[in-house]
Steps between C-alpha positions, in 0.01 A plus 500: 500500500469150668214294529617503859518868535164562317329267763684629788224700652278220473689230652586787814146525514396145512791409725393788716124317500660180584681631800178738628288183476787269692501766740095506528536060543681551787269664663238319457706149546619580862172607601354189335761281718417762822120436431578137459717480829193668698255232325716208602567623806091573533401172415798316722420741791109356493614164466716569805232649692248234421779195610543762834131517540433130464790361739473790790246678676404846396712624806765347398458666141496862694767424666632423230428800260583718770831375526568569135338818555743578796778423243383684259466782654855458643651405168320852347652726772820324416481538106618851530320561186807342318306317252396774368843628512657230325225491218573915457895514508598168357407619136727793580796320583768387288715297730441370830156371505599205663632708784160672522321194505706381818517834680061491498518117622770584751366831659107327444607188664684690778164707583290192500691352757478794731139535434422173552597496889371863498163346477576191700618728796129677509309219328268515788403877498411477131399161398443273866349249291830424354718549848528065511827633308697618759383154696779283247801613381479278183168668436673825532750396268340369273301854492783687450694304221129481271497829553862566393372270185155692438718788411784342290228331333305852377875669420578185271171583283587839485811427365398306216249745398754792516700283217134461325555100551185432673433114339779447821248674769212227350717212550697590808132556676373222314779240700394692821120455439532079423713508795275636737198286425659148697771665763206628728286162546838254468758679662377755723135370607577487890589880504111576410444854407887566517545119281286760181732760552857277514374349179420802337810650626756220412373451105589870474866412667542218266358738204780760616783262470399351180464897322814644649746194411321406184236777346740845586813396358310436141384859509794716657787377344774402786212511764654332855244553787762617772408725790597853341498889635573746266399796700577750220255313254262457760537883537345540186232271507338494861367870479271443226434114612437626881237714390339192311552326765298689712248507183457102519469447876255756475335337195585153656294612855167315412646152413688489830301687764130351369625186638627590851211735524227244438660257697548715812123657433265226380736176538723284354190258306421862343815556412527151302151650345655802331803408464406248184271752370747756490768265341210437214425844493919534411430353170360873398839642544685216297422710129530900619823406684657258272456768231577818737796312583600387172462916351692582819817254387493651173445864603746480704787376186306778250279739698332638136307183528246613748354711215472423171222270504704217698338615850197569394440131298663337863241690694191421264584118483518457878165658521362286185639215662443545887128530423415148428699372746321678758174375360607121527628590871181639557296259378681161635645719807268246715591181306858533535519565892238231556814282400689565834150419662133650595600703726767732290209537199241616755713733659739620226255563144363761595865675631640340149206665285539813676946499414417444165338870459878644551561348160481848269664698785818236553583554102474892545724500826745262340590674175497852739699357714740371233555811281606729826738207582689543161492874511616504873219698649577448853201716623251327317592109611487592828169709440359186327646256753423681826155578381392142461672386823393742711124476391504131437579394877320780634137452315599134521520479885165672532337340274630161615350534841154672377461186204755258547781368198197644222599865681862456423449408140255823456796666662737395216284563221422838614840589512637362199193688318489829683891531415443379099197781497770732598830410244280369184490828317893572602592147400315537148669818454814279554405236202393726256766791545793545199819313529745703655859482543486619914321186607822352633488708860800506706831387433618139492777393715830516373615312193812424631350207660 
């Protein structure tokens, strides 16, 4: 017998090591670019804010915010969920990623348009702060083509992640976030409030261009952004990315309707108040979602991963991690807004110190969330997503007009904790159950693509 064929089993079994622990890297790489990303973007978004705060007035900031908030909450409705479809279904497909790709930005971009004037049209039912819109076409406009961008721009990331590339959703973000830091105050300063939001908006435009010409083609091979509809592949994808859709507007409810509700309630000033304590408070989500996200990306190319120890070690860093971050928000929560001036630390710590509670909660949600996403448990996301929405706004409104933009951070809290209370001991049942080969859910689309 050969030397070769003595050692055989060995060599399988050290191979078989080296490709387990590759597989483990990768994991842990794209959520270390993710958490990056979310860092940069943290740190670029308060530099932002503090230029926004020093060159206009802190109506002009709420008008701002709300703007992007408007967007936002546009751009969700016109996600579709396909981000989450893309990240799901690419691993499944053999051929004709590229054709999925373009069919989400297509269909995506299609709904963002139509959603855009949507709102325009009854802008001053819902939001009358913001009805100076309909007074300029070119403000209109320019409303409806950021939003078209605000949506390209979240599809794009989703893309890269579903091809576990994420080092290209840290640098495409990364061009956006230098961008936006001049274009407000140089190009756009006459527009005011609307000048913060055209900045913001045309970085992420630039941004686009650069990723879809440049970035895509490197990771789908033959990738040509072209306006595609492939209704059969779509078919196949929309029913489970509808219902996640439905999961992240839900989810997405607080960042967008906060805004507008403040602003119509208490004022635009108080708006500009909470606003910059919520976007500090955002740093608490950057290591439970970087690393939710990351486990999602791989669960969704080998679903055995959940278990096994992978989910579990995921879960137990973000918490080991997220803890001192919260403490150093806590603690210099009053420091770091007394940067955009006086006024913003007197009337945003105490909001800031209060956000920072939902930091335990946000890492139990996250990974719940995450693990019925990969098995396809339709009833569950929308459980999850609908709870939180629906009690979110709700407590949040009251409490808003009985104690002001402190009410609607107890409101968040609340929620995020009274919903972790409920899914921890399901969720560690999840992480600590045997590997089993029936994790994969339903059926992926059809190969032939």
């Amino acid at each position: 017998m050969s030397i070769y064929s003595q050692n055989r089993p060995f060599l399988s079994h050290r191979l078989f090591d080296m490709y387990r622990k590759a597989k483990c890297s990768s994991l842990y790489n794209n959520a270390f670019y993710l958490m990056l990303n979310t860092a940069c973007a943290s740190v670029l978004g308060f530099i932002f804010w503090y230029i926004m705060a020093r060159h206009f007035s802190s109506s002009d900031v709420g008008i701002g915010s709300a703007l992007n908030s408007a967007s936002g909450l546009v751009s969700s409705f016109a996600g579709l969920g396909l981000g989450i479809g893309l990240v799901r279904f690419i691993p499944d497909l053999r051929e004709g990623a590229n054709r999925l790709v373009n069919s989400a930005l297509t269909l995506a971009g299609v709904v963002a348009i139509v959603g855009s004037l949507i709102y325009l049209a009854g802008v001053q039912q819902w939001a009358p702060t913001l009805s100076f819109l309909c007074n300029n076409f070119w403000l209109a406009s320019g409303f409806v083509l950021f939003t078209f961008s605000t949506v390209l721009y979240g599809l794009v990331d989703q893309s890269f992640i579903a091809a576990r590339t994420s080092s290209y959703v840290f640098w495409k973000n990364l061009i956006a976030g230098l961008l936006k830091l001049p274009l407000p105050v140089l190009v756009f300063a006459s527009l005011k409030g609307f000048g913060i939001f055209a900045g913001f908006g045309t970085s992420n435009l630039i941004a686009i261009v650069i990723a879809l010409f440049l970035f895509l083609p490197k990771v789908y091979n033959g990738y040509f952004p072209r306006p595609t509809w492939d209704i059969e592949m779509l078919q196949h994808v929309l029913p489970f990315s509808f219902i996640n859709y439905l999961s992240g507007f839900l989810n997405n409810i607080p960042n967008f309707v906060y805004p507008l509700m403040i602003i119509n309630v208490v004022g635009p000033d108080y708006n500009a108040y909470f606003y910059m304590s919520w976007m500090i408070a955002l740093v608490l989500a950057i290591i439970p979602g970087s690393l939710a996200q990351s486990l999602f990306a791989e669960g969704s190319h080998d679903p055995l991963r959940l278990r096994g120890g992978d989910g579990r070690k995921a879960f137990f860093l973000s918490v080991v991690l997220t803890i001192p971050v919260g403490g150093v928000i806590a603690l210099l929560g009053g420091w770091i807004l007394h940067f955009f001036g006086p006024a913003y630390a007197q009337n945003g710590t105490g909001v800031l110190r209060i956000l920072v509670l939902s930091i335990i909660p946000l890492c139990v949600n996250s990974f719940f969330m995450t693990i019925n996403q990969v098995k396809k448990r339709i009833h569950i996301i929308i459980g999850q997503a609908a709870f939180i929405a629906v009690i979110s706004i709700g407590l949040g409104y009251w409490l808003l007009c009985k104690y002001g933009i402190k009410g609607i951070a107890c409101a968040y809290v609340i929620t995020q904790l009274s919903w972790a209370v409920i899914v921890s001991w399901p969720l560690w049942k999840e992480l600590n159950g045997k590997v089993s080969s029936k994790l994969g859910g339903e059926s992926a689309p059809s190969q032939r693509y």
